[in-house]
C-alpha positions in Angstrom: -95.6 -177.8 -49.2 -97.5 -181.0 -48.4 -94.1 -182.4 -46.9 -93.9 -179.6 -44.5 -97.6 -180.4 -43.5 -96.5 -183.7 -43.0 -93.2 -182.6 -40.8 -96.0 -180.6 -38.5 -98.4 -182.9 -38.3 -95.8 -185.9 -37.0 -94.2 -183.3 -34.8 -97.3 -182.9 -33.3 -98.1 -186.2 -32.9 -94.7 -187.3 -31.2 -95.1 -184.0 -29.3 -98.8 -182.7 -28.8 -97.5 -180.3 -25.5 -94.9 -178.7 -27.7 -97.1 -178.3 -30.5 -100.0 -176.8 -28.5 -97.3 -174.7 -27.0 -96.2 -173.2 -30.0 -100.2 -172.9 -31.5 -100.5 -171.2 -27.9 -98.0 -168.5 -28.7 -98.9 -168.2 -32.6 -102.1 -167.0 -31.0 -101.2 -165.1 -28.1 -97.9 -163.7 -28.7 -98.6 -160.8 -30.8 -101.4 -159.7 -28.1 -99.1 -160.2 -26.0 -96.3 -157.9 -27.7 -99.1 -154.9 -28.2 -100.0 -155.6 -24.3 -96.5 -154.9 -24.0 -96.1 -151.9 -26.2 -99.3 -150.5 -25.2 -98.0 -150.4 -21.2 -94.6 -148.7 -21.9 -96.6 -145.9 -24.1 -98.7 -145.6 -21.0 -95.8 -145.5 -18.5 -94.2 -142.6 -21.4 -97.5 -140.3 -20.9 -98.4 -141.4 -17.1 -97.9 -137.8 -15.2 -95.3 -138.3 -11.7 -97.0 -138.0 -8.6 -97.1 -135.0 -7.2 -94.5 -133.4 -4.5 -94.8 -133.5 -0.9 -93.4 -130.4 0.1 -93.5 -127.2 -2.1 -91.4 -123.4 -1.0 -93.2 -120.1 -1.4 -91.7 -117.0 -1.4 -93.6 -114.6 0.1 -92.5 -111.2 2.4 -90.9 -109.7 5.2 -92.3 -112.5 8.2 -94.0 -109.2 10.1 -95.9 -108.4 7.0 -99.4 -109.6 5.0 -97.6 -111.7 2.1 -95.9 -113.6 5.0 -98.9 -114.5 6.8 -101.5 -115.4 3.9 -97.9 -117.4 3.2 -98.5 -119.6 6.6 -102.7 -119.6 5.9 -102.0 -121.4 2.6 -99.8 -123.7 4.5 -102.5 -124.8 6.6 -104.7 -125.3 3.5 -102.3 -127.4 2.5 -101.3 -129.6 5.0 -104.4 -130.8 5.8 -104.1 -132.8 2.1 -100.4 -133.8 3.0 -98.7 -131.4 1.4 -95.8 -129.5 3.1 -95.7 -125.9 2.2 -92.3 -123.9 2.7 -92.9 -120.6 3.7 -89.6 -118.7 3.2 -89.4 -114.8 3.5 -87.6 -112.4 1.7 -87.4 -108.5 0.9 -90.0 -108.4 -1.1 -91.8 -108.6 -5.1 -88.5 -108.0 -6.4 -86.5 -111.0 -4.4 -90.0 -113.1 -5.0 -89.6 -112.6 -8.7 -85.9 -113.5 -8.8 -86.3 -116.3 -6.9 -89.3 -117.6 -9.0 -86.8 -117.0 -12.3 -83.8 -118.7 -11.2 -83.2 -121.9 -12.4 -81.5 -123.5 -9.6 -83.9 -122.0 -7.0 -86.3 -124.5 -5.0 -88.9 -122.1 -5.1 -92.0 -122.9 -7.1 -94.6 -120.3 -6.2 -94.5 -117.2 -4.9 -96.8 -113.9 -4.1 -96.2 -110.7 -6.6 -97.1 -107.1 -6.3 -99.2 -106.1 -9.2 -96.6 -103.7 -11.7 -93.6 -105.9 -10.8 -93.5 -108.4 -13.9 -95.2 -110.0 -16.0 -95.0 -113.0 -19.1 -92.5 -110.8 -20.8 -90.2 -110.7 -17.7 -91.1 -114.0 -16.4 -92.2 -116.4 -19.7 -91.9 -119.6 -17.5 -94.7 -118.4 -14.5 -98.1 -118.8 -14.2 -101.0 -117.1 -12.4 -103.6 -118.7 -10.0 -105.3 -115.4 -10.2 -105.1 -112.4 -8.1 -105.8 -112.6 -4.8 -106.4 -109.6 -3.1 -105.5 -105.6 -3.0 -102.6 -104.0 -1.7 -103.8 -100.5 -1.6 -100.9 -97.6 -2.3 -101.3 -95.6 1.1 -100.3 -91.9 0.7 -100.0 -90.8 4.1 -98.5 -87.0 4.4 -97.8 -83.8 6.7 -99.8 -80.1 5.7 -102.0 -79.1 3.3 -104.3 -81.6 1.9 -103.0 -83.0 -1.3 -104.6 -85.0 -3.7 -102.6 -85.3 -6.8 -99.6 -86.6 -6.6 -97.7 -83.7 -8.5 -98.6 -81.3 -5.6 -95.7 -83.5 -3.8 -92.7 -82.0 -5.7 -89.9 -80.8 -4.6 -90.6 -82.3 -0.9 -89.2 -85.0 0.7 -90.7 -88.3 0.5 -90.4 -92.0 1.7 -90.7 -94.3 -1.3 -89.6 -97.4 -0.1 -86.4 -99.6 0.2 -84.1 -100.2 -3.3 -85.4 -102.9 -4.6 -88.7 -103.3 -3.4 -91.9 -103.5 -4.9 -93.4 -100.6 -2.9 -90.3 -98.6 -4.5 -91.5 -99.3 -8.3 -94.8 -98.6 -8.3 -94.2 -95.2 -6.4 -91.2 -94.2 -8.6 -93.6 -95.3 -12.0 -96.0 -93.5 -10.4 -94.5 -90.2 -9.3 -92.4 -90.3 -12.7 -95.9 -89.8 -14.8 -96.6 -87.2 -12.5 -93.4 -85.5 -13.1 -91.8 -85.9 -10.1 -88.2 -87.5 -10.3 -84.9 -87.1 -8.0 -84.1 -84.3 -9.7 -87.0 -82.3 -8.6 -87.7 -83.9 -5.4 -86.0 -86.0 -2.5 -86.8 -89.4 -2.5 -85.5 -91.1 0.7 -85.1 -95.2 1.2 -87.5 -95.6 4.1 -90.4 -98.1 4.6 -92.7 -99.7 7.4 -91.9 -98.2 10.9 -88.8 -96.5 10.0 -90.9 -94.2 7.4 -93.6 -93.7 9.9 -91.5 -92.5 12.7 -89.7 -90.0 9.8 -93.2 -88.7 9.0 -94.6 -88.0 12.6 -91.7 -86.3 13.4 -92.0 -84.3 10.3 -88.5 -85.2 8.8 -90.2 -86.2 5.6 -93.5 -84.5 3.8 -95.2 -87.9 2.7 -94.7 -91.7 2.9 -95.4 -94.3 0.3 -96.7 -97.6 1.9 -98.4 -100.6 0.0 -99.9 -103.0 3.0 -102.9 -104.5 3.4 -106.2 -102.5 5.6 -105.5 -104.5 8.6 -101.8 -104.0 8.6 -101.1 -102.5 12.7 -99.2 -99.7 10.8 -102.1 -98.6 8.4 -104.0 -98.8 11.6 -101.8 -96.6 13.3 -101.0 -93.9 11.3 -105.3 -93.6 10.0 -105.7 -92.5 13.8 -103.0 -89.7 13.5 -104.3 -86.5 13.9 -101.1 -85.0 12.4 -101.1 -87.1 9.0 -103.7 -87.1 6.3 -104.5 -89.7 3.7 -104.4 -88.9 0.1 -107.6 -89.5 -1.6 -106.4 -89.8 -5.4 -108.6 -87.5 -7.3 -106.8 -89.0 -10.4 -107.4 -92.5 -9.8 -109.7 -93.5 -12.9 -107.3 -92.0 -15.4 -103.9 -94.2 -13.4 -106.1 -97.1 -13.6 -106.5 -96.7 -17.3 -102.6 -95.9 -17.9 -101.9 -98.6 -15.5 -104.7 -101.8 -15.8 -102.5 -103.6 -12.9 -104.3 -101.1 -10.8 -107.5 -100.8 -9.3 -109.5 -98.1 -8.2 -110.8 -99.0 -4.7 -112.8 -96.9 -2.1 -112.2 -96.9 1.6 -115.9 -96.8 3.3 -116.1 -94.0 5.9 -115.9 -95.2 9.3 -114.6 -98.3 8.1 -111.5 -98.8 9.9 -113.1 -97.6 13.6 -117.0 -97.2 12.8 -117.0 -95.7 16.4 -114.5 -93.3 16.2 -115.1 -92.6 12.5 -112.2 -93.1 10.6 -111.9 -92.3 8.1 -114.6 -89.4 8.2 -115.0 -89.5 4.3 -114.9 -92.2 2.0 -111.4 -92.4 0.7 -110.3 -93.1 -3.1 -107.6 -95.3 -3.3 -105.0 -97.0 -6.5 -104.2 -100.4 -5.5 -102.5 -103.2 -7.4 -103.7 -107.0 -6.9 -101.0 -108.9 -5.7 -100.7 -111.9 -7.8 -100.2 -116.1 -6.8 -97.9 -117.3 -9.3 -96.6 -120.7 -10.1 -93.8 -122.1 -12.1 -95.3 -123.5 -15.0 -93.1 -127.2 -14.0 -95.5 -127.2 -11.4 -97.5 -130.1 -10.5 -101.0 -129.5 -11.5 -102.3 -131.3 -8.4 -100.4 -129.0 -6.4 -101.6 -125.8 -8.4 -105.6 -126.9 -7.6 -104.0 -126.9 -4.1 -103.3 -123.6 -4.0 -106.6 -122.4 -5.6 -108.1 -124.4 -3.1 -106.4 -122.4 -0.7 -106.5 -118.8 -2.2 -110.1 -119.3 -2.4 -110.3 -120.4 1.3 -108.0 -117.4 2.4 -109.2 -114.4 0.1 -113.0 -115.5 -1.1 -114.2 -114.3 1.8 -115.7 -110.2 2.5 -113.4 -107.7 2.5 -112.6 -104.1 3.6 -111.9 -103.5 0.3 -114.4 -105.3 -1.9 -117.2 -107.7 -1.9 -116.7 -111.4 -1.2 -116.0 -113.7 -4.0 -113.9 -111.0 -5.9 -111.0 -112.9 -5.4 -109.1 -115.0 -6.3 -110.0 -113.5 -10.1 -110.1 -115.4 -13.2 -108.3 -113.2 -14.9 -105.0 -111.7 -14.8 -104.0 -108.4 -16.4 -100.1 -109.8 -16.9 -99.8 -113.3 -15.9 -101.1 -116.2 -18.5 -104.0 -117.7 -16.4 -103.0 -121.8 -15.1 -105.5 -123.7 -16.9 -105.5 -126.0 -14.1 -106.5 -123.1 -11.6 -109.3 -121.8 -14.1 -110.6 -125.5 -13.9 -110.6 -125.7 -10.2 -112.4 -122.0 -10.0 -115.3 -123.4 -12.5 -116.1 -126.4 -11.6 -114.2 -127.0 -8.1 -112.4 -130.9 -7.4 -112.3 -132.9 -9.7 -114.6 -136.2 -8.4 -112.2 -138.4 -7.2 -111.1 -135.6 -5.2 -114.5 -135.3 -3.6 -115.1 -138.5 -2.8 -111.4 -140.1 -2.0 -108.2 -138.2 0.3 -106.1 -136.1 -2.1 -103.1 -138.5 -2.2 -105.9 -141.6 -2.8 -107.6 -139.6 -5.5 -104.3 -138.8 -7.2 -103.7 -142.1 -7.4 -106.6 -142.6 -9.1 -106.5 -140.0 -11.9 -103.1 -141.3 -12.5 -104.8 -144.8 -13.0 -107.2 -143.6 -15.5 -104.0 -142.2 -17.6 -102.2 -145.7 -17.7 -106.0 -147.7 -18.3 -107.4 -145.5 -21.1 -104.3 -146.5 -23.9 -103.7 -149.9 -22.4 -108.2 -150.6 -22.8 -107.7 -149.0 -25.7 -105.4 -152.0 -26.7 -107.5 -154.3 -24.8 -110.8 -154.1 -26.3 -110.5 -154.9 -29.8 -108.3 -158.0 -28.8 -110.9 -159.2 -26.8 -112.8 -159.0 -29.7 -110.6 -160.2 -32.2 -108.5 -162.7 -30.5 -111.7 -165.2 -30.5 -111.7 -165.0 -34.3 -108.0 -165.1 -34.6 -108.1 -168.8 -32.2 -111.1 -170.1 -34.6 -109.1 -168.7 -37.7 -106.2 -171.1 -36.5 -107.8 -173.7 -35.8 -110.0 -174.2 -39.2 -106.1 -173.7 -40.8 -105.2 -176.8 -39.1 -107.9 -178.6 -40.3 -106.8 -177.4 -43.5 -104.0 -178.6 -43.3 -105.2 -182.1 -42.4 -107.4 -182.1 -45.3 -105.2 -181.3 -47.1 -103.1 -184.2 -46.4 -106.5 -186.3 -46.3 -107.3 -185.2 -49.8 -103.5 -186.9 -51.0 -104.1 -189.9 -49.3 -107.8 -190.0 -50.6 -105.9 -189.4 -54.4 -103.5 -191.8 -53.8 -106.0 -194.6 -52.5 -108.1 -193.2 -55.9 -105.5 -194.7 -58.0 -104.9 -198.1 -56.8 -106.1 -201.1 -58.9 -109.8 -202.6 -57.4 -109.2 -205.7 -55.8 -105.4 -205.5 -54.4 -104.0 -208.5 -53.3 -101.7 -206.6 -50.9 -103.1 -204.0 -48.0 -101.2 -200.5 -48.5 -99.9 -200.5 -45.2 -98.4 -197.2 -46.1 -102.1 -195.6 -46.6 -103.0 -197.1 -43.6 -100.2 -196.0 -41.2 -101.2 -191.8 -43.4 -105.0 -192.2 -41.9 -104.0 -193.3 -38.8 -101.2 -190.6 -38.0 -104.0 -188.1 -39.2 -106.8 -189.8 -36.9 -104.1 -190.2 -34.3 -103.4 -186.1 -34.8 -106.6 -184.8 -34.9 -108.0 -186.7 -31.7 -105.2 -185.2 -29.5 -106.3 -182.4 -30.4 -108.3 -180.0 -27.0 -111.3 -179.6 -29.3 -113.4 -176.0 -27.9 -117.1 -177.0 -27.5 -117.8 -174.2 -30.9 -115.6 -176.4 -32.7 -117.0 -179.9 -32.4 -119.0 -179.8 -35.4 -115.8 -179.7 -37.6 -114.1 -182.2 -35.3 -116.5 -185.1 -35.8 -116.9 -184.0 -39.9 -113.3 -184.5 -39.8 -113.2 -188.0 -38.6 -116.6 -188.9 -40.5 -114.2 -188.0 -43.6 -111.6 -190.2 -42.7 -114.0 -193.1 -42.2 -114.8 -192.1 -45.3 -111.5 -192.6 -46.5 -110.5 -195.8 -44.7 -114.2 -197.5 -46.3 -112.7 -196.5 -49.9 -109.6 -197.6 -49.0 -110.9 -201.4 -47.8 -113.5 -201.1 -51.3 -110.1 -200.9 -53.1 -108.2 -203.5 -51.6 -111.5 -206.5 -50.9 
């Protein structure tokens, strides 16, 4: 052992710089390695930045999915974020899209009643944004239960489309089925038309209030509404639905139109996301749903939408966050791209300061602990020479110039030595001892 102090200490007399370099590393080289380790765990849980352009899938481009579509895209661009807004035929295309794997679409606008977690375990919900009222329009006698429609014909809405489901789930619990009634593929204009010419009894339509159709057909003097005298008890069998009440006088307060308050069922079309989403991008589009549909409607009161609930949809936590307590602060006070940039900062700091702070704390003790080992180590190779000069006869005629040459590659050692201010005290006890040693050592050989 005391040889291989010896081997270190010459080394690092021949050598100081290498020997420095290598105390240097001792030191710093396992700090160095958790610096190291701590980064790449970092880098593992560091989310990706969020997209620049996102697809929704949305409606026909004439109709109100289409153009709340384009109002969100607004929203959007004004952070920097491209949003696609691509049309189709409707819920039933939307959800398909949303469901494929190998479509680009991400988010996308549902009718209430056309899926749900069950159907569609990988979407989300940003809440529901606003009603889509089921309008019974119809020829004759005033009806107000749906059963009183059998055995007519009726316009329920293209194959495949969300209008089409609801009415078919609907008529079905009121009995009414293609074996008892005639239930024709029309929708929009086409069913309109069918109905003022009195080719079909009643149309099915689920649009918005300020869809020009709706518009049109309310000022009819040859159609009447359907007021759903039922619509407490389809609410209950249904909870997608709502019960809603059109105000008299509330589409032309002039003209008075309607002339009674009207009771409507109407589903609340739903925002959904994929849940792969990025969750940057999902505050987005709360941002922007609460923008478009917070405001007063026909319908409702303002701020009943977007909800923070959702009837068959798992609720985005990161939605429900934005809904409670709005941007997050970097987002307040920094552009969206800046304060993303920031929040992903945070995520690589907090493991790697986690790392950080202890060794700032430690690696002080860790440089004294070293460096009171190396004056161990030259004590203890003082303490041999100190044994071996105990042991020579008094009054030698011969200097040991062995003994000699020992202190001196000690005091040669230690004096090369970068000696911290905190560590003086045990530098100069260290070459007080070897005086001490070098007087004993004369004493023995005057």
């Amino acid at each position: 052992m005391l040889e291989n102090v010896r081997n270190k200490q010459r080394e690092f007399v021949a050598n100081p710089s290498v020997a420095q370099g290598r105390e240097l590393l001792m030191t710093l080289g396992p700090a160095a390695l958790l610096i190291i380790v701590a980064v790449l765990l970092a880098m593992r849980f560091m989310p990706p930045p969020p997209p620049k352009e996102v697809s929704i899938t949305t409606g026909a481009q004439a109709g109100g999915y289409h153009g709340f579509g384009e109002r969100y895209a607004k929203v959007l661009a004004r952070h920097g974020v491209k949003l696609n807004v691509v049309p189709s035929a409707g819920s039933i295309e939307n959800l398909e899209r949303l469901n494929s794997p190998t479509s680009p679409i991400s988010v996308g606008l549902l009718q209430g009643g056309i899926g749900n977690n069950q159907l569609a375990p990988d979407l989300l919900s940003v809440g529901r944004v606003f009603y889509e009222p089921l309008w019974v329009f119809y020829r004759g006698p005033a009806a107000t239960m749906l059963h009183e429609l059998e055995g007519k014909r009726l316009a329920v809405g293209a194959r495949g489309s969300g209008t089409r489901v609801l009415t078919e789930e609907l008529l079905k619990a009121s009995g009414i089925t293609a074996a008892n009634a005639t239930l024709l593929p029309l929708t929009g204009q086409q069913a309109a038309d069918a109905l003022n010419k009195g080719d079909v009894a009643a149309v099915f339509l689920a649009l918005s209030v300020q869809a020009p159709l709706i518009q049109e057909l309310m000022r009819s003097k040859d159609v009447g509404l359907m007021s759903f005298s039922q619509a407490d008890a389809l609410t209950r069998l249904y909870p997608y639905l709502a019960r809603v009440t059109l105000p008299r006088g509330v589409i032309d307060i002039r003209a008075n139109i309607p002339a009674q308050d009207v009771t409507l069922v109407a589903p609340k079309a739903a925002l959904v996301v994929r849940n792969s989403l990025h969750p940057a991008i999902i505050a987005l589009l709360a941002e922007a749903a609460q923008e478009v549909h917070g405001k007063n409607g026909l319908l409702g009161p303002a701020g009943e939408f977007p909800t923070l609930t959702d009837p068959e949809f798992e609720m985005d936590s990161d939605a429900l966050r934005y809904y409670k307590s709005g941007p997050t602060f970097w987002k307040r006070i920094l552009p969206f791209w800046l304060a993303n940039m920031a929040e992903r900062a945070l995520v690589f700091l907090v493991p790697l300061l986690t790392i950080l702070i202890p060794l700032v704390k430690i690696l002080p003790v860790v440089y004294r602990w070293r460096f009171r080992q190396r004056l161990l180590r030259w004590y203890t190779r003082l303490k041999e020479v100190e044994q071996r000069v105990a042991e020579l006869p008094r009054g030698v005629v011969s200097d040991p110039k062995e003994l000699h040459a020992e202190l001196d590659d000690i005091d040669d050692a230690v004096s090369r030595v970068p000696v911290p201010i905190q560590f003086a005290e045990q530098f100069y006890n260290m070459r007080e001892h070897l005086d001490l040693v070098r007087g004993r050592l004369r004493t023995r050989t005057a």
